[in-house]
PADREN-354484 format. One record per residue: x, z, y of N, C-alpha, C, O in turn. Coordinates in Angstrom, 1 decimal. Each point is the difference from the previous one (the first is absolute). Layout:
N
- X, Z, Y, X, Z, Y, X, Z, Y, X, Z, Y
...
This chain:
181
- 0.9, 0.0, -1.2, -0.9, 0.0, 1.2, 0.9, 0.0, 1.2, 0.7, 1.0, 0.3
- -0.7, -2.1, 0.6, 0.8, 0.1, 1.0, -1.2, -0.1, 1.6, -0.9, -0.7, 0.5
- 1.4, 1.7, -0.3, -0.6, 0.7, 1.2, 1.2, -0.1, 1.6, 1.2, 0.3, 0.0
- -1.8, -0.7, 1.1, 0.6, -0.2, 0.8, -0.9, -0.4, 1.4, -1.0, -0.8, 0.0
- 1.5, 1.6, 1.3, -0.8, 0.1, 1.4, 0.1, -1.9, 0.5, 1.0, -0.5, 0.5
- -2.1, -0.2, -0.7, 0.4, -0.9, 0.4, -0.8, -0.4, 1.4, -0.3, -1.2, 0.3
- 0.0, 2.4, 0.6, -0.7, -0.3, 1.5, -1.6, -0.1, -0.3, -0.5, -0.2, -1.1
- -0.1, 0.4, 2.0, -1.6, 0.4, 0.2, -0.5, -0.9, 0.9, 0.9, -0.3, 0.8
- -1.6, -0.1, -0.6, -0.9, -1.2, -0.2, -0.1, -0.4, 1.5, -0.4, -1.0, 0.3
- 0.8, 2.0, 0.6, 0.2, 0.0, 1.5, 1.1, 0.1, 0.3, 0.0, 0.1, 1.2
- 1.1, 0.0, -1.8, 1.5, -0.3, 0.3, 0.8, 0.5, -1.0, 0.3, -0.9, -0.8
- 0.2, 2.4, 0.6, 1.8, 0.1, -0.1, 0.3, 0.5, -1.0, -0.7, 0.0, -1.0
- 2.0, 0.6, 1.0, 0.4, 1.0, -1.1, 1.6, 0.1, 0.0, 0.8, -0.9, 0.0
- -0.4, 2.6, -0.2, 1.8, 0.3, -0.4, 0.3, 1.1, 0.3, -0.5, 0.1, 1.2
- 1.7, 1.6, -1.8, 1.2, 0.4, 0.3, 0.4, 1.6, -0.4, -0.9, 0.6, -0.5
- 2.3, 0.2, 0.8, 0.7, 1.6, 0.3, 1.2, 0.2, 0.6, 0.2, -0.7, 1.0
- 1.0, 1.6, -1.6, 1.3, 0.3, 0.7, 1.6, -0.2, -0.6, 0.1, -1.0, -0.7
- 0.4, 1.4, 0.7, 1.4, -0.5, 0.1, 0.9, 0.8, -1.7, 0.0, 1.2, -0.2
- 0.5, -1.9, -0.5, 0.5, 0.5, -0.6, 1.7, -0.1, -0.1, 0.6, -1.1, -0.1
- 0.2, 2.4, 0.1, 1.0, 0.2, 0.4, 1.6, -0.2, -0.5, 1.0, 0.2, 0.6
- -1.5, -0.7, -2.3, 1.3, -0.2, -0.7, -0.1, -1.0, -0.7, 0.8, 0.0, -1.0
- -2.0, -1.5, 1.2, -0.1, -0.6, -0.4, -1.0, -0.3, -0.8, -0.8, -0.8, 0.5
- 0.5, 1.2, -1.6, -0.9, -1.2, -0.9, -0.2, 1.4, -1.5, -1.0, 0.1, -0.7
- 2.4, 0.8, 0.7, 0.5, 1.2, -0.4, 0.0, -0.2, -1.4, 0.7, -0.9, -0.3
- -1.2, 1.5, -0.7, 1.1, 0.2, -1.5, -0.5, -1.0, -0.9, 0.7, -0.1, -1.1
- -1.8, -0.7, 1.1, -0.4, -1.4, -0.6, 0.6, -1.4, 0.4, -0.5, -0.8, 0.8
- 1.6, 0.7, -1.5, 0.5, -1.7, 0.7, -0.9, -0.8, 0.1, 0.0, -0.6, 1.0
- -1.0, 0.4, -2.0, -1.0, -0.9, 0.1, -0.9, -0.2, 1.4, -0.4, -1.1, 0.4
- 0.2, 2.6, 0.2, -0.6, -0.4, 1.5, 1.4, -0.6, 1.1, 1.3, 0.0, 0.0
- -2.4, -0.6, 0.8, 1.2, -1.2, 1.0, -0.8, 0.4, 1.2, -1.1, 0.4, 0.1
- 1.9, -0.6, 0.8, -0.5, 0.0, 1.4, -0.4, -1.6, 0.4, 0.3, -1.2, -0.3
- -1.1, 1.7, 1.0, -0.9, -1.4, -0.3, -0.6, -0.4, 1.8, -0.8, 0.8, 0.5
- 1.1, -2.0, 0.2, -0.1, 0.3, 1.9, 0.0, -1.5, -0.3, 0.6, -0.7, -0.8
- -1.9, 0.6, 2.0, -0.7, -0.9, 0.7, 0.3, 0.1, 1.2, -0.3, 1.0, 0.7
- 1.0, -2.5, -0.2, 0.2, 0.0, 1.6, -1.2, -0.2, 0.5, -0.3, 0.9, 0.7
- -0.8, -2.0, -0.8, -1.4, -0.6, 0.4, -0.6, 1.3, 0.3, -0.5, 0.3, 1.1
- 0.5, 0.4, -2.4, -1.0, 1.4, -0.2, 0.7, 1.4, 0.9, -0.7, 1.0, 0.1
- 1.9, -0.9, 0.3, 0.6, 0.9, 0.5, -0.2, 1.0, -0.5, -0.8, 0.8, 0.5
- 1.5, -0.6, -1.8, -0.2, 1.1, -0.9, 1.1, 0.2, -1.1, 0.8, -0.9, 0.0
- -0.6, 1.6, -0.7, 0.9, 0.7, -1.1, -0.6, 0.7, -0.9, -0.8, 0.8, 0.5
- 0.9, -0.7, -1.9, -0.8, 0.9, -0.5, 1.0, -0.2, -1.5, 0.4, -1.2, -0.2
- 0.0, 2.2, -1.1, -0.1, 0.5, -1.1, -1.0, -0.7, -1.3, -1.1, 0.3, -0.3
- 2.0, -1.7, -0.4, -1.6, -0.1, -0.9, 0.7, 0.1, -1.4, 1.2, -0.4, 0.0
- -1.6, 0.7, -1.0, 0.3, -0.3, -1.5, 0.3, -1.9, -0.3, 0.4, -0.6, -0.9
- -0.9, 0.3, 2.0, 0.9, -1.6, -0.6, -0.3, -1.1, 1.4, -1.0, 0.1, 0.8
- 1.5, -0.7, -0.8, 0.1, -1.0, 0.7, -1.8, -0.5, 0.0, -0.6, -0.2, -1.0
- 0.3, 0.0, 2.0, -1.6, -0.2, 0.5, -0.4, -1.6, 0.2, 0.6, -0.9, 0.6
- -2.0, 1.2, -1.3, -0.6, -1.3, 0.1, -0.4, -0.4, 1.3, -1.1, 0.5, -0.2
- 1.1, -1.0, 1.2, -0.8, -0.5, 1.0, -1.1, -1.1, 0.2, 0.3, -1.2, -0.3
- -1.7, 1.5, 0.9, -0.6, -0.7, 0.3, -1.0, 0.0, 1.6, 0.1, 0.5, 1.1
- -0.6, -1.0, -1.5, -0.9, -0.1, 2.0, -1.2, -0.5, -0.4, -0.2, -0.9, -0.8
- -0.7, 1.8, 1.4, -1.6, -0.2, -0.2, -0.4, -0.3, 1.5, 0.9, 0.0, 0.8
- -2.0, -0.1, -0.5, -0.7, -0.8, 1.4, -1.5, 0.7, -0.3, -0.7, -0.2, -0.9
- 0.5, 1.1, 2.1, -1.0, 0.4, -0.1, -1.0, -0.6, 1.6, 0.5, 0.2, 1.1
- -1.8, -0.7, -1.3, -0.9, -0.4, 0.5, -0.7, 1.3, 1.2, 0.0, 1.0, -0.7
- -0.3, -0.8, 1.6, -1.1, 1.5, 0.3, -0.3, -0.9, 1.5, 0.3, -1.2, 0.3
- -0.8, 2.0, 0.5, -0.6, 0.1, 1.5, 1.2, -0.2, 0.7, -0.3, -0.9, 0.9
- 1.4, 1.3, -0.9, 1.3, 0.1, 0.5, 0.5, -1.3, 0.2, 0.5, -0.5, 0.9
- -0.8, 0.1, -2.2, 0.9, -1.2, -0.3, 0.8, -0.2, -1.5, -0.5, 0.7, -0.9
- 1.7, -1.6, 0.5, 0.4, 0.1, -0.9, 1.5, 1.1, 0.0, 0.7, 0.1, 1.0
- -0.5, 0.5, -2.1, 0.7, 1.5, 0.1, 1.1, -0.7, -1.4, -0.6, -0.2, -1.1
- 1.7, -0.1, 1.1, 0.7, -0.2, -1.2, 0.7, 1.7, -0.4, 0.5, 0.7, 0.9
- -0.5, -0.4, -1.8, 0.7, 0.8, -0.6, 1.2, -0.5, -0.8, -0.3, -1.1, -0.5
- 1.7, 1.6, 0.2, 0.9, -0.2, -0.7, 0.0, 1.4, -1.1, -0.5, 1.1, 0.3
- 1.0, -1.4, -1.2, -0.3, 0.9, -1.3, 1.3, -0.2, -1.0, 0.5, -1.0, -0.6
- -0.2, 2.2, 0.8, 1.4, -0.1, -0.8, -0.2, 1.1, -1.4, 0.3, 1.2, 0.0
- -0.7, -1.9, -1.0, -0.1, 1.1, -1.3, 1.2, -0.2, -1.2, 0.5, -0.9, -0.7
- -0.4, 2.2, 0.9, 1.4, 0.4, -1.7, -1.0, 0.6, -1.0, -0.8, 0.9, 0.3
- 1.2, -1.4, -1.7, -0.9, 0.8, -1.0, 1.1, 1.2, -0.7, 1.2, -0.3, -0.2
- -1.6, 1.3, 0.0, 1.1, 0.8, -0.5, -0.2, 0.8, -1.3, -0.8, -0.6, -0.7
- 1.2, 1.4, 0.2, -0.6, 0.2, -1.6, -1.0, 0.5, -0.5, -0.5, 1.1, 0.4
- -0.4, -2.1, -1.8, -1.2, 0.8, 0.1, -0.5, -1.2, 1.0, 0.5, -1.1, 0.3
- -1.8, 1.8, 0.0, -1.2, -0.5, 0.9, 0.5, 0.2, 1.8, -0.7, -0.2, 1.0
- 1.5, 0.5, -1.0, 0.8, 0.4, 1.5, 0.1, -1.4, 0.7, 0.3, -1.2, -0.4
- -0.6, 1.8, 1.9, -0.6, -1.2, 0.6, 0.5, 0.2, 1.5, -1.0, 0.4, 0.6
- 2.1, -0.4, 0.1, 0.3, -0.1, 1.3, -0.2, -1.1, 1.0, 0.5, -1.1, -0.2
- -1.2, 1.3, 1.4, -0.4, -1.2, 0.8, 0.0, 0.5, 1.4, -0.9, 0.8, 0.4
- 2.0, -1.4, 0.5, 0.1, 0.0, 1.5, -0.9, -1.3, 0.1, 0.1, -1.0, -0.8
- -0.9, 1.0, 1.6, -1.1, -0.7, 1.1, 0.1, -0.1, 1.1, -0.4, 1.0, 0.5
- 1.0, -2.2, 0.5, -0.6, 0.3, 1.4, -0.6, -1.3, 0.3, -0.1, -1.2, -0.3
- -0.4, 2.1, 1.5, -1.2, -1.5, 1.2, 0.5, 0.2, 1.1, 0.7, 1.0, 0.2
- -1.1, -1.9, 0.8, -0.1, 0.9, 1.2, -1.3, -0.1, 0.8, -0.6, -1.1, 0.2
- 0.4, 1.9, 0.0, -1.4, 0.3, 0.7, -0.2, -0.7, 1.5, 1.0, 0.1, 0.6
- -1.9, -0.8, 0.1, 0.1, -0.7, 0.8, -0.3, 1.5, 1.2, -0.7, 1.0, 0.0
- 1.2, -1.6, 0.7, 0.3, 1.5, 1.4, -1.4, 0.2, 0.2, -0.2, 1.2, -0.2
- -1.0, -1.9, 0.7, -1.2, 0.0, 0.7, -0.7, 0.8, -1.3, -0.8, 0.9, 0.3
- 1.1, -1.2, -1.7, -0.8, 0.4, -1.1, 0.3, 1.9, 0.1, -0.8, 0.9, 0.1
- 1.9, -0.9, -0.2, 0.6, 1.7, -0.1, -0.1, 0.4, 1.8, 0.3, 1.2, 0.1
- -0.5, -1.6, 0.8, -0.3, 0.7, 1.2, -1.4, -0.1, 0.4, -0.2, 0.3, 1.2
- -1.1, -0.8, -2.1, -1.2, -0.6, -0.3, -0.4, 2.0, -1.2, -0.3, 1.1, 0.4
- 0.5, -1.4, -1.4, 0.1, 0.8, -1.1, 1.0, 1.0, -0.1, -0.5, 0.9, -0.7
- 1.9, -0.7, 1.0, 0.3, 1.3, 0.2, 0.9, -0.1, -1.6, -0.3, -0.6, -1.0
- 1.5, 1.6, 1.3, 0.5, 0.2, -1.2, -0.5, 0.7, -1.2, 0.6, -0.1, -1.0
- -1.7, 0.9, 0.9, -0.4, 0.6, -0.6, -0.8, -0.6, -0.5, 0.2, 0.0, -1.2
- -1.3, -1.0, 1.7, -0.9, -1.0, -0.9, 1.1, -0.9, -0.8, 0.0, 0.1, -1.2
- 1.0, -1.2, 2.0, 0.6, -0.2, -0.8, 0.6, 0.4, -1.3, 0.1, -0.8, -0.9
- 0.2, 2.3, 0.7, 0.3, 1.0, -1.0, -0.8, -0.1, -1.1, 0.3, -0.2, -1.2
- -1.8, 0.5, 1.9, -0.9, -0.1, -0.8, -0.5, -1.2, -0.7, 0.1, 0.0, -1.2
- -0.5, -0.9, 1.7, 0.2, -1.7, -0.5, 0.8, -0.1, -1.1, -0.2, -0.3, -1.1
- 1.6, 0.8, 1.8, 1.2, -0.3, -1.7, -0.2, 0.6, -0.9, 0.2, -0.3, -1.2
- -0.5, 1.7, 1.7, -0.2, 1.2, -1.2, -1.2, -0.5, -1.1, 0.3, 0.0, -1.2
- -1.6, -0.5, 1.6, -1.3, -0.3, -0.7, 0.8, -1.3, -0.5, 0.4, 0.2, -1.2
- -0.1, -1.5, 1.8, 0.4, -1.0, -0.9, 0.9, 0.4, -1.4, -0.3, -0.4, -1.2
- 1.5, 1.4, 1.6, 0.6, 0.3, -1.1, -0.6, 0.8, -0.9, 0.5, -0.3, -1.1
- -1.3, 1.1, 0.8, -0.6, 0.6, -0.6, -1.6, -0.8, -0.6, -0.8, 0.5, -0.8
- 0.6, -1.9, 1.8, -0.9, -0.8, -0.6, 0.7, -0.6, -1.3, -0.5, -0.1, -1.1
- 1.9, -0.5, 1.6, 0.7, -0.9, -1.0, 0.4, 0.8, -1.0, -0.3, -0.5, -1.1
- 0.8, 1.6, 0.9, 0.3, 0.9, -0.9, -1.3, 0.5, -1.0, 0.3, 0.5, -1.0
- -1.4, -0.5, 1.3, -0.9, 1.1, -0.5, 0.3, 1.0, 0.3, -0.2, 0.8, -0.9
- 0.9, -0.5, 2.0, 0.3, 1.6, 0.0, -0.5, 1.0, 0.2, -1.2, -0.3, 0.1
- 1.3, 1.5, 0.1, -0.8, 1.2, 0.6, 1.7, 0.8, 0.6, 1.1, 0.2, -0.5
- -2.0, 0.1, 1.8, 1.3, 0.7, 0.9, 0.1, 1.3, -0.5, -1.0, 0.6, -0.3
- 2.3, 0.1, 0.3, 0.0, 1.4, -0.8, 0.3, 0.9, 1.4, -0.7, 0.9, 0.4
- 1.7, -1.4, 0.1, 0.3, 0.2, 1.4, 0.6, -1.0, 0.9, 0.7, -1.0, -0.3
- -1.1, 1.8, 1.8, 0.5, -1.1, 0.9, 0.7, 1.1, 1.2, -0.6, 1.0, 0.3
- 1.7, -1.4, 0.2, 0.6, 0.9, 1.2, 0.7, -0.8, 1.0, 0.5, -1.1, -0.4
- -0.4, 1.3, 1.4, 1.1, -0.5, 1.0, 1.5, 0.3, -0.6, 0.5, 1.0, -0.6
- 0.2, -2.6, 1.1, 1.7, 0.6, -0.2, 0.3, -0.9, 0.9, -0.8, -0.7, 0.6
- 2.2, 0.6, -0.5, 1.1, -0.6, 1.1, 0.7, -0.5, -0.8, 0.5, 0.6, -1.0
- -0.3, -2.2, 1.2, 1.3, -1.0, -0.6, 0.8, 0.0, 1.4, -0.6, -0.6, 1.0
- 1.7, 1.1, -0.8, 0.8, -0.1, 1.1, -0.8, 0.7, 0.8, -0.7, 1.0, -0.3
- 0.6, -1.8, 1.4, -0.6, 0.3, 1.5, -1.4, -0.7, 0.0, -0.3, -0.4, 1.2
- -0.7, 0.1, -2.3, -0.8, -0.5, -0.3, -0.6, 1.1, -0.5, 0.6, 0.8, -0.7
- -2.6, -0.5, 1.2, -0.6, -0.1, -0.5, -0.9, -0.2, -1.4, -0.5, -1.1, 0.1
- 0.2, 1.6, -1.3, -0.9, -0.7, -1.1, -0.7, 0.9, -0.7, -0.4, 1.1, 0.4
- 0.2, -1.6, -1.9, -1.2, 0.9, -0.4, 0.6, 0.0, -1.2, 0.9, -0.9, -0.4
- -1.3, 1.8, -0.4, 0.4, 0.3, -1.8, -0.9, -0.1, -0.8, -0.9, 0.8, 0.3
- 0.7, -1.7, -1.5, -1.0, 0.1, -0.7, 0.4, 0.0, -0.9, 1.1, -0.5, -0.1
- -1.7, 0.9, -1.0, 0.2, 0.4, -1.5, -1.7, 0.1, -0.7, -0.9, 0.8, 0.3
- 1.4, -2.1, -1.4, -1.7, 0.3, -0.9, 0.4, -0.6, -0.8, 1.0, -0.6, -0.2
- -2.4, 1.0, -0.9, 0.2, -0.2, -1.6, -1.2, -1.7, 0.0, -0.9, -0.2, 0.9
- 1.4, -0.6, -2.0, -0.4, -1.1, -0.6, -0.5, 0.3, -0.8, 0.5, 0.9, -0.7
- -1.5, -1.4, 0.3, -1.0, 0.2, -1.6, 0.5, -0.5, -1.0, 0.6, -1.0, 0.1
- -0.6, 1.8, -1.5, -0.1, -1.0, -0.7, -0.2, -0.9, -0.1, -0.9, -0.4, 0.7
- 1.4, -0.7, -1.6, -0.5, -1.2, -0.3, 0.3, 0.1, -1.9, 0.5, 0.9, -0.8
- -1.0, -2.3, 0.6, -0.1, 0.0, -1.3, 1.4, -0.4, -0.4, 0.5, -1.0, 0.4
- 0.2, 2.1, -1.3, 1.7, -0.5, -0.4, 0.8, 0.3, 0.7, 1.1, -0.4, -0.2
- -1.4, 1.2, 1.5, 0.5, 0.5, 1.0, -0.3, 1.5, 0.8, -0.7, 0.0, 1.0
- 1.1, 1.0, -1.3, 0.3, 1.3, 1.1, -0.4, -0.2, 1.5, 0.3, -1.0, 0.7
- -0.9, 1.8, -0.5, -0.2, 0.0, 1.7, 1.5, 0.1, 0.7, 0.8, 0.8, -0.5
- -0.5, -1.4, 1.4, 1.1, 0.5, 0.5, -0.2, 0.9, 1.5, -1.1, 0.2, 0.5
- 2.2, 0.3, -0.1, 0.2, 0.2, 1.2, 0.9, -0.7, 1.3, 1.2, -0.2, 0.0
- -2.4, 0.0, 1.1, 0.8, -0.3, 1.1, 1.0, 0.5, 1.3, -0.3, 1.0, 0.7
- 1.0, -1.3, -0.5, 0.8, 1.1, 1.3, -0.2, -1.3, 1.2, 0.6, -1.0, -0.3
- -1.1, 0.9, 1.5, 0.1, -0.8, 1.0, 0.6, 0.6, 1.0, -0.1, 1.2, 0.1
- 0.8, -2.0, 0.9, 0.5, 0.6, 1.4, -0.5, -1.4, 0.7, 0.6, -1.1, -0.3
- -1.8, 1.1, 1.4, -0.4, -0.6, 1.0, 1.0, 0.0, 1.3, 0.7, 0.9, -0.2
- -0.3, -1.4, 1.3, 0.5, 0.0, 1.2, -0.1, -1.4, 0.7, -0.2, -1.2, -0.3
- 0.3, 1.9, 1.1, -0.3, -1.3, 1.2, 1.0, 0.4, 0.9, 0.1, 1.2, 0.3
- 0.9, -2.5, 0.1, 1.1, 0.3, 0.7, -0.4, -1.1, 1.1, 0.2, -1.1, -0.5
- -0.6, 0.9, 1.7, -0.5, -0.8, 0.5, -1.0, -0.2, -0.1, -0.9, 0.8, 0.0
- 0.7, -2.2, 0.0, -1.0, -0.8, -0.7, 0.3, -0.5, -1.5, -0.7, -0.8, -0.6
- 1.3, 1.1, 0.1, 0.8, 0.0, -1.4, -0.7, 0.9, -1.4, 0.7, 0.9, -0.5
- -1.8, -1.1, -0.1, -0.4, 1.3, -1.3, 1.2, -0.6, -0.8, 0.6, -1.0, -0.1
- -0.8, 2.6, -0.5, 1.4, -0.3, -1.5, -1.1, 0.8, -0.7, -0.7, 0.8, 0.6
- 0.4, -1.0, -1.8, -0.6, 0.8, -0.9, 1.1, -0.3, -1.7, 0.2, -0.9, -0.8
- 0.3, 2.3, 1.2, 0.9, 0.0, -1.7, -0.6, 0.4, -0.8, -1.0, 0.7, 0.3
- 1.2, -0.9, -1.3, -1.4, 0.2, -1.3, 1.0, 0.3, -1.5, 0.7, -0.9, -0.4
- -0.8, 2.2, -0.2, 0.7, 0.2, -1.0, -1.2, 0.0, -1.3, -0.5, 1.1, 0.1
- 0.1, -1.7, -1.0, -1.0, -0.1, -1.1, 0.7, 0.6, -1.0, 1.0, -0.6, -0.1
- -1.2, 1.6, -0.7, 0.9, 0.8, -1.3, -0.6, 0.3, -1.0, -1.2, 0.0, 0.1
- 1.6, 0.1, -0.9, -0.5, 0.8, -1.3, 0.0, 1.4, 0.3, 0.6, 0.1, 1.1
- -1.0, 1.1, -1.6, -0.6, 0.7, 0.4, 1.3, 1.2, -0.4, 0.0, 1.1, 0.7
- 0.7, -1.2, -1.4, 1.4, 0.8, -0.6, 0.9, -0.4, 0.9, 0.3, -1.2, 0.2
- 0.2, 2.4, 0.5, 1.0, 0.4, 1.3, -0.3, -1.4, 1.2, 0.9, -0.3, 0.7
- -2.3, -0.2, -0.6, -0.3, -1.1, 1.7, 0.4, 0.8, 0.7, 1.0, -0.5, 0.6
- -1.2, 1.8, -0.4, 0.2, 0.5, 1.4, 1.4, -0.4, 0.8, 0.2, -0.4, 1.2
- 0.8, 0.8, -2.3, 1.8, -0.1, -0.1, 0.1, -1.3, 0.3, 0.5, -0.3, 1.1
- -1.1, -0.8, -2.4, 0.5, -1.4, 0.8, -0.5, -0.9, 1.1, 0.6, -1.0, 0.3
- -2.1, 1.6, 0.5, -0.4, -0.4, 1.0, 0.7, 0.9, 0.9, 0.3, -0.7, 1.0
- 0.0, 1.7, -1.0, 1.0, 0.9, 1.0, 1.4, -1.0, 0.5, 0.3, -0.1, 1.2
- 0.3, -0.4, -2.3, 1.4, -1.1, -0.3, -0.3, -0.9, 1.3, 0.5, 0.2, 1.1
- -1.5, -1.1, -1.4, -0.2, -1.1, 0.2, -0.6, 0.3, 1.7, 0.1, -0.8, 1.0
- -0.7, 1.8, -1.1, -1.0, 0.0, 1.7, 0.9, 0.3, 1.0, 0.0, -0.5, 1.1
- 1.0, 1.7, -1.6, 0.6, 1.0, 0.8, 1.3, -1.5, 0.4, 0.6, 0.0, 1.1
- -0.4, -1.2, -2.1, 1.0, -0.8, 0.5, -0.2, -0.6, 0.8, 1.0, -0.3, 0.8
- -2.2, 0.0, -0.6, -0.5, -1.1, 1.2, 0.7, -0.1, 1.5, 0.5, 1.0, 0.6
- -0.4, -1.9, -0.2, 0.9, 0.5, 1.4, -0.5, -1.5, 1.2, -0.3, -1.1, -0.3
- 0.4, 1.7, 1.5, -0.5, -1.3, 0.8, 1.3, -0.7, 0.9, 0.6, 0.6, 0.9
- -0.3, -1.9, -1.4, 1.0, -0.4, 0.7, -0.2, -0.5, 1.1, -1.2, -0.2, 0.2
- 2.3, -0.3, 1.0, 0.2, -0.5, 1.2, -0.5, -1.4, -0.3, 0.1, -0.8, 1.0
């Protein structure tokens, strides 16, 4: 089951913070930076990329989507869009928030377990974490998201796990996240 934030139907999606000694005691994770996307982030493997186009009131919204699959049902995906300036000074970062929060959790099947404020850098965002349903042949998993908006810019990072030690390897992968120049 591959599970991944791919933007909400009115724009965006992507992001967290800085990790300090690299990629740390798994060779297999790589550091992994997007100039386009101005970002850095920790993945268990070299990432697929694609770009979706979303339709709304606004206008058309492309998202870029960068997914690593990692062991198991493990499912890592940086997202971004950028939000058109009139749309987010119209609606407010917080609707935006909420917009990405319901789309991801529309695309997931999810249910939110919790949601908090955090800071990526000198950025603003939100924390979410929820459980996936079963499916047939398949465990529910658990989600870890970090929302931000750096500008006009959403990052929505999206950790999908198996349910044995997610917390640890969405911890890895979120806490790597970093926003480049």
């Amino acid at each position: 089951m591959q599970v991944h934030a791919s933007a909400f139907a009115f724009a965006l999606v992507l992001a967290s913070a800085p990790l300090a000694s690299g990629v740390g005691a798994d060779p297999a994770w790589q550091t992994f930076r997007s100039e386009p996307g101005r970002f850095s982030i920790a993945m268990p493997a070299k990432p697929v990329e694609t770009e979706t186009s979303q339709k709304s009131f606004i206008g058309t919204v492309a998202n870029h989507i960068f997914t690593a699959e990692g062991p198991g049902e493990d499912s890592f995906t940086v997202d971004y869009s950028d939000v058109p300036h009139f749309a987010l000074e119209f609606a407010g970062a917080d609707t935006i928030y909420e917009h990405a929060k319901g789309a991801l959790l529309k695309k997931t099947f999810g249910k939110a377990t919790s949601d908090r404020d955090v800071s990526v850098g000198s950025a603003k965002g939100k924390r979410l974490v929820y459980e996936t349903p079963d499916a047939p042949g398949h465990a529910g998993m658990r989600g870890h998201a970090v929302l931000v908006l750096v500008g006009t810019r959403l990052y929505v990072i999206d950790a999908v796990l198996e349910e044995s030690e997610a917390d640890a390897r969405a911890e890895r992968f979120l806490s790597s996240f970093e926003i480049t120049p």
